[in-house]
C-alpha positions in Angstrom: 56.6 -134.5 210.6 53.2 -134.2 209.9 50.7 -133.1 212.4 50.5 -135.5 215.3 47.2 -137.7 215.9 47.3 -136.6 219.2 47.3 -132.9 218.2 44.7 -133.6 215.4 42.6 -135.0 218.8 43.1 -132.3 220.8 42.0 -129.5 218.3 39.2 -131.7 217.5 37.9 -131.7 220.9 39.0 -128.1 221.6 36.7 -126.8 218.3 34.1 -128.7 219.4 34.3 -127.3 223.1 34.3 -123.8 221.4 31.4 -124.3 219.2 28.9 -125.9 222.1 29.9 -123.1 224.5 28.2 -120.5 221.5 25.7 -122.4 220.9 24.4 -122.3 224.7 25.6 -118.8 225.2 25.7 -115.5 223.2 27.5 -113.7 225.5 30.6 -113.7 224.8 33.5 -113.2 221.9 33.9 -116.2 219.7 36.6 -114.8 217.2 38.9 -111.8 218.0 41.4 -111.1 215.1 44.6 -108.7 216.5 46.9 -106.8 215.0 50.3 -106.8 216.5 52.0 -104.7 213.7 50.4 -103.2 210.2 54.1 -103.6 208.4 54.1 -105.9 205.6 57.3 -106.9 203.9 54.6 -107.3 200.6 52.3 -105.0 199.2 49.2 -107.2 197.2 47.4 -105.0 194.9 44.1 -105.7 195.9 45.0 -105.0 200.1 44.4 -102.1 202.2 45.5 -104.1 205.4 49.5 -102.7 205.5 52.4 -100.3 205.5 56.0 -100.6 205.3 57.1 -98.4 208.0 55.1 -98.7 211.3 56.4 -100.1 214.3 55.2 -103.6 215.9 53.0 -102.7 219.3 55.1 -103.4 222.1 54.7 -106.6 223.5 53.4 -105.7 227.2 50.6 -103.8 225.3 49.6 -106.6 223.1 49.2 -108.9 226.5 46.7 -106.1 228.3 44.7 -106.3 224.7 44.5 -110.8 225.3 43.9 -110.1 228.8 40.8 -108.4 228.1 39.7 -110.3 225.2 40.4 -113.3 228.0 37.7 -111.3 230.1 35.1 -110.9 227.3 35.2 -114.8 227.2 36.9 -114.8 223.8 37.3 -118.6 222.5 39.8 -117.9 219.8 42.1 -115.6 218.8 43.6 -114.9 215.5 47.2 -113.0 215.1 46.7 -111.2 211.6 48.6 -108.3 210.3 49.7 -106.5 208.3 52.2 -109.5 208.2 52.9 -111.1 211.9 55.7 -112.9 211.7 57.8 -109.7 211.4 56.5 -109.4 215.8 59.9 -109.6 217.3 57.6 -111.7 220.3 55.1 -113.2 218.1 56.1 -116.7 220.3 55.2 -114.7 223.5 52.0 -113.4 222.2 51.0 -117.0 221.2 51.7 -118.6 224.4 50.2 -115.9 226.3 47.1 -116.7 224.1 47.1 -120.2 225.2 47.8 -119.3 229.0 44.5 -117.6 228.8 42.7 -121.6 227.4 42.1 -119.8 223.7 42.7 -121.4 220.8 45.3 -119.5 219.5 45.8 -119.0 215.3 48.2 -116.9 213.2 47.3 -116.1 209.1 50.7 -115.1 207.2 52.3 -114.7 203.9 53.8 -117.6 204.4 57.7 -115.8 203.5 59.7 -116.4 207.1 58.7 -120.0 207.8 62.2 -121.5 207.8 62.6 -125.4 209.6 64.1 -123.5 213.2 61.1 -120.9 212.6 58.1 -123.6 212.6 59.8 -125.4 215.6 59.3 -122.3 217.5 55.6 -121.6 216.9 55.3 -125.5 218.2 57.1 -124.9 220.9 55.1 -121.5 221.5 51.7 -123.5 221.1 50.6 -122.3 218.2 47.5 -124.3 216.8 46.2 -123.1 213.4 47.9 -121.6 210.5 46.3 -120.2 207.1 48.1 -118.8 204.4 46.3 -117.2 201.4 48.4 -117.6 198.0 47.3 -115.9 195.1 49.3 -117.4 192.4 51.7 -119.6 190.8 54.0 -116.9 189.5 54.5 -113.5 190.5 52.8 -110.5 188.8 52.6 -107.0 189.3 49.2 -107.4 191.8 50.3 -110.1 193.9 53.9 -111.9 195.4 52.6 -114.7 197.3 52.7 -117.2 194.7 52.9 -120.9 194.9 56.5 -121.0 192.9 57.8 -119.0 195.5 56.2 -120.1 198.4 56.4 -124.1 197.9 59.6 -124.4 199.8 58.0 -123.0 202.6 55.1 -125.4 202.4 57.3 -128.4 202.6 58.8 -127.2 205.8 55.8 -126.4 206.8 54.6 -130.1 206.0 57.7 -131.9 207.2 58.1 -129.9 210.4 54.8 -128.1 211.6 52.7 -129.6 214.5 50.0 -127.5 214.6 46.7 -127.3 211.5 47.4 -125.4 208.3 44.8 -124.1 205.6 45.9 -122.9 202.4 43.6 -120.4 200.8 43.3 -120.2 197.2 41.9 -116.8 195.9 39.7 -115.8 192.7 39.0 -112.5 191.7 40.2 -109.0 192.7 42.7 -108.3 189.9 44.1 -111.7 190.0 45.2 -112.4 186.0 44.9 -116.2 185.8 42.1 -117.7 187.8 42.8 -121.0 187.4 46.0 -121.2 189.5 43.7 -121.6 192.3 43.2 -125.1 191.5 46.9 -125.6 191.1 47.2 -124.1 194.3 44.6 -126.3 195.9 45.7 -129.5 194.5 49.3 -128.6 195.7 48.3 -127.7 199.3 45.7 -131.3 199.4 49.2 -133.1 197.9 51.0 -132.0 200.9 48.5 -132.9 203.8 46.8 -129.2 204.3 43.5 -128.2 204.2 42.3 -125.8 201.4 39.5 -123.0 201.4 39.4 -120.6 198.1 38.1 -117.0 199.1 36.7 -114.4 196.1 39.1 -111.3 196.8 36.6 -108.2 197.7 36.8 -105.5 196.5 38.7 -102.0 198.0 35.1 -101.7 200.4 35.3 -105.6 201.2 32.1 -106.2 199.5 30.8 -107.8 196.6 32.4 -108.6 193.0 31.1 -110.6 190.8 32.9 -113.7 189.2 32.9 -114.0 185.7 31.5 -117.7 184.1 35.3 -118.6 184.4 36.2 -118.1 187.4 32.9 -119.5 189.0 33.8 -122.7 187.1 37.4 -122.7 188.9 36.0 -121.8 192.0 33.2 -124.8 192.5 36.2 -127.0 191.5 38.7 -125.4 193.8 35.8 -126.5 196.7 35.2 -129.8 195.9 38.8 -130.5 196.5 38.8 -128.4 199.9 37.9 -128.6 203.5 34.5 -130.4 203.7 33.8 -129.0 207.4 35.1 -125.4 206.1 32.7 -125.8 202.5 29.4 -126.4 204.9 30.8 -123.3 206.9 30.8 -121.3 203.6 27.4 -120.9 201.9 27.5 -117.9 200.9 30.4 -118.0 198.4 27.7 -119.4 196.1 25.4 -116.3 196.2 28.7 -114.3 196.2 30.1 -115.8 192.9 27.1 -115.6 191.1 27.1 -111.4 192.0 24.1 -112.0 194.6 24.0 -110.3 197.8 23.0 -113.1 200.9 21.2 -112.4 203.8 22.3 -113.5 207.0 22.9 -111.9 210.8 26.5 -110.3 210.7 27.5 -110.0 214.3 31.1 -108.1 214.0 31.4 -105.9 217.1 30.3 -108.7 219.5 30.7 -112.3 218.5 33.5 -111.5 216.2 36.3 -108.4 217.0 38.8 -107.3 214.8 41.5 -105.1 217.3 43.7 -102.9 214.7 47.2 -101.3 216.1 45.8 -98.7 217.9 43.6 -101.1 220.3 40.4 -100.2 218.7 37.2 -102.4 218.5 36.1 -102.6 214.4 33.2 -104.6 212.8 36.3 -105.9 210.4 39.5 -104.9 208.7 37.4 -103.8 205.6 34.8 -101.6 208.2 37.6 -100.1 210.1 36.5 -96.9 212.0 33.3 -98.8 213.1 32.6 -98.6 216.2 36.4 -97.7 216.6 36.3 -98.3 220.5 39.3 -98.8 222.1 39.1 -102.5 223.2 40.2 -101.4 227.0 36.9 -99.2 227.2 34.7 -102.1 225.2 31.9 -102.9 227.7 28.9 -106.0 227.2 27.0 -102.7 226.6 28.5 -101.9 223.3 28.9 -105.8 222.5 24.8 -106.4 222.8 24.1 -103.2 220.6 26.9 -104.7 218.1 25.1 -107.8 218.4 21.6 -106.6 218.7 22.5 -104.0 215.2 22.0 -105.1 211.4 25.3 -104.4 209.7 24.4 -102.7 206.2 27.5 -104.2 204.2 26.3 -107.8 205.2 24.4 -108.6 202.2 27.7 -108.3 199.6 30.2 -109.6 202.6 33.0 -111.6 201.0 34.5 -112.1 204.5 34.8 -116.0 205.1 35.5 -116.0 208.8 32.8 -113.4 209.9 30.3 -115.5 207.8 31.4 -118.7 209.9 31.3 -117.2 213.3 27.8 -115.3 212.1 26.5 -119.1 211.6 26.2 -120.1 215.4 23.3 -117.6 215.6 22.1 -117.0 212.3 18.9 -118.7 213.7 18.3 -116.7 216.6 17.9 -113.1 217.6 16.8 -111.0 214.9 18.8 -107.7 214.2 17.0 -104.3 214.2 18.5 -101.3 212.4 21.2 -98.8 213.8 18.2 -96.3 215.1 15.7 -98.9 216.1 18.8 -100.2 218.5 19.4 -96.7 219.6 16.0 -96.5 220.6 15.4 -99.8 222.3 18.5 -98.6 224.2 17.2 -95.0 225.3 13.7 -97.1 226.5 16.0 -99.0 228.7 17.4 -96.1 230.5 14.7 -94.0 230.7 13.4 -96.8 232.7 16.1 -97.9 234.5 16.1 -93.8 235.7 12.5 -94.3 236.7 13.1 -97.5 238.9 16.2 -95.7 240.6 13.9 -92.3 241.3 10.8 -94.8 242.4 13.8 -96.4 245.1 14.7 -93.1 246.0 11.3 -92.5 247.0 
């Protein structure tokens, strides 16, 4: 079964709901990734996003978390991990995603989709899928290789009604670059999109491609998602080992919720502003907003770029203390009006 016109409708109209309600308003979340568990049944050389012992949060706690990224306005949320699919409720969590009107997505190593499995996450509502494959064979860096994981895919492609995105990586250890095409022509051969992402490095910033590997990767996206290849400009700076400029707004348009409930810019900027999400106010969400992140330039994260892109042309950031400042300003005034009312 291949995704349903009438599901391809529907998350047609839904993205496009999601993208005019940013673009008339900038106050609220458009992108929330959450972390229901940091245990990965992998461990990829190049990622510091797991463990193989911790516990997944219980599932009454997860729901408070979507509950209040439901009152920040949030238009999408993303189940990440770690590795998700090991969430004893992962279907709760989705459909309690989708009680809330968000557009709910999950990115996995692809390892537990059985047939039963994917009927589930349909059943649970689950709308968008990615999973990043390194590979064609296995190697000491990386497990989640296409010879392993093509089974999976065809289940995926008989029995999954929801969209799925295979992601192709270059860079970051990975020994034969060019299995990113093969990757990409095998996820375009069974009726998925295809993105490629450059692997960052262990800050999440910037590392160059070398001449072959920027070859493979301009071919990797002509064969991909045309709507994700506009979204993704600044791969092009990035392979050629030039930083871009552009407005990161982590911390406000886009939240990344670890384990522990925390607000981070991202999971490579973890500890930052490390809020817990319960305590996150439209206070901290207009300095995060308002602040110039100074990792942006070398960022090699795809979906922080594409949320960043709804207001790259508006509102200018100002620096960490000019914020501060502007901030102080406001409430030394706000104390004067309240003493002048006393009065």
């Amino acid at each position: 079964m291949a995704l349903r016109t009438t599901t391809f409708l529907r998350l047609k109209l839904r993205e496009a709901a999601f993208i005019s309600k940013a673009l008339l308003s900038t106050n609220h979340v458009v992108l929330a990734h959450i972390i229901p568990m940091r245990r990965c049944n992998l461990a990829c050389g190049y990622c510091n996003e797991y463990d193989h012992d911790s516990k997944p949060v219980p599932v009454e706690l997860m729901k408070k978390r979507l509950d209040k990224l439901a009152e920040l306005g949030t238009s999408v949320v993303t189940i990440s991990g770690g590795e998700p699919m090991m969430h004893p409720e992962l279907d709760q969590l989705i459909r309690h995603i989708r009680s809330h009107g968000m557009i709910a997505g999950l990115i996995s190593n692809g390892y537990y989709f059985t047939p039963d499995r994917i009927k589930r996450l349909n059943e649970a509502g689950l709308e968008y899928l990615q999973i990043s494959i390194d590979n064609v064979n296995p190697d000491e860096v990386s497990r989640k290789s296409l010879r392993v994981l093509d089974k999976k895919l065809r289940y995926l492609s008989e029995h999954a009604d929801f969209h799925i995105n295979i992601n192709s990586v270059i860079g970051g250890g990975i020994k034969n670059p060019e299995d990113a095409l093969t990757v990409a022509q095998r996820a375009v051969e069974l009726g998925f999109s295809t993105t490629v992402g450059v692997i960052h490095d262990e800050d999440g910033t910037l590392k160059p491609l070398t001449e072959k590997e920027k070859q493979i990767f301009h071919a990797v996206k002509k064969l991909g998602n045309k709507d994700h290849a506009r979204l993704n400009w600044f791969q092009d700076s990035i392979a050629e080992g030039k930083p871009y400029e552009w407005r990161c707004r982590s911390g406000s348009r886009y939240l990344y919720i670890c384990e522990e409930g925390k607000v981070h810019w991202c999971s490579q900027q973890r500890g930052i502003p490390g809020i817990l999400l319960e305590d996150y106010t439209m206070e901290d969400f207009k300095r995060e907003y308002n602040t110039e992140k100074w990792c942006a330039p070398t960022c090699t994260i795809q979906c922080v770029h594409q949320v960043g892109i709804l207001d790259n042309w508006r509102d200018p950031q100002m620096s960490e203390a000019e914020v501060r400042q502007e901030q102080k300003k406001k409430k030394d005034k706000e104390r004067v009006g309240e003493v002048l009312q006393a009065k």
